[in-house]
N, C-alpha and C positions, 0 to 999 in steps of 0.2 A: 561564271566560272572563276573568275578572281576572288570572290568573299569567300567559297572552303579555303581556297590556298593561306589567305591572311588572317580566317581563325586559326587555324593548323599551326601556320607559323607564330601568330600569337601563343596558343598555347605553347609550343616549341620554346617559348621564348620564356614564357615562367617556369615552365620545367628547368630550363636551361640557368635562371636563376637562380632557382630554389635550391639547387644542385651546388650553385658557386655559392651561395650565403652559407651553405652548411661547411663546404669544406674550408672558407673562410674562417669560421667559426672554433672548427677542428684546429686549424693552423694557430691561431690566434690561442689555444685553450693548450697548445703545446708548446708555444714561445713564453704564455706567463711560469707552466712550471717551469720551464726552462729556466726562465730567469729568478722566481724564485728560490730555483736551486744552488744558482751565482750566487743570491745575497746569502744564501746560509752559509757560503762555504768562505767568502770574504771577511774574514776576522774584524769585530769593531772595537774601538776604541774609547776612551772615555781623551773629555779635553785635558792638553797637559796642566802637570801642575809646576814648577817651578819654586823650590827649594832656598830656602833662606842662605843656602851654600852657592846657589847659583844653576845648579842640577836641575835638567828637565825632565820631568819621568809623565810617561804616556804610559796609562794602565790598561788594561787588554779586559775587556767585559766580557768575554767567553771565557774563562778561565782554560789553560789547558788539561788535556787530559791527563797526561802524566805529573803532576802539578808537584805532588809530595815528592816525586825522585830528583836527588839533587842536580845540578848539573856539572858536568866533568868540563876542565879547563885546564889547558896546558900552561906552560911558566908562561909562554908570552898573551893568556887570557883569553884565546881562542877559544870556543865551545865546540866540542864533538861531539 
């Protein structure tokens, strides 16, 4: 009477697996877009360079989109 119960639960038990490796899988297949949706959206940078004047300028390797529109600045060099 005991060996049906403990095939039964055997199989119980790989169904019960097969079940958790997939949605594993699922999670795991929705954390990497996930994340590679962060790194597109975190702007990179190139290493600074350091100007004979002393100036550090950090150049932005995405360029942005409005790139050609100048930028507006008040007398005290605020950007709006």
């Amino acid at each position: 009477m005991a060996a049906p119960i403990a095939v039964a639960s055997a199989d119980s038990l790989q169904d019960n697996t097969a079940e958790a490796e997939q949605l594993a899988n699922e999670a795991l297949a929705k954390m990497m877009k996930a994340l590679d949706l962060l790194i597109m959206t975190v702007p990179r940078y190139a290493a600074p360079e350091v100007l004979p004047n002393g100036d550090i300028i950090i150049r932005r390797l995405d360029p942005l989109e409005n790139e050609d529109e100048p930028i507006e600045t008040h007398g005290d060099g605020i950007e709006t």
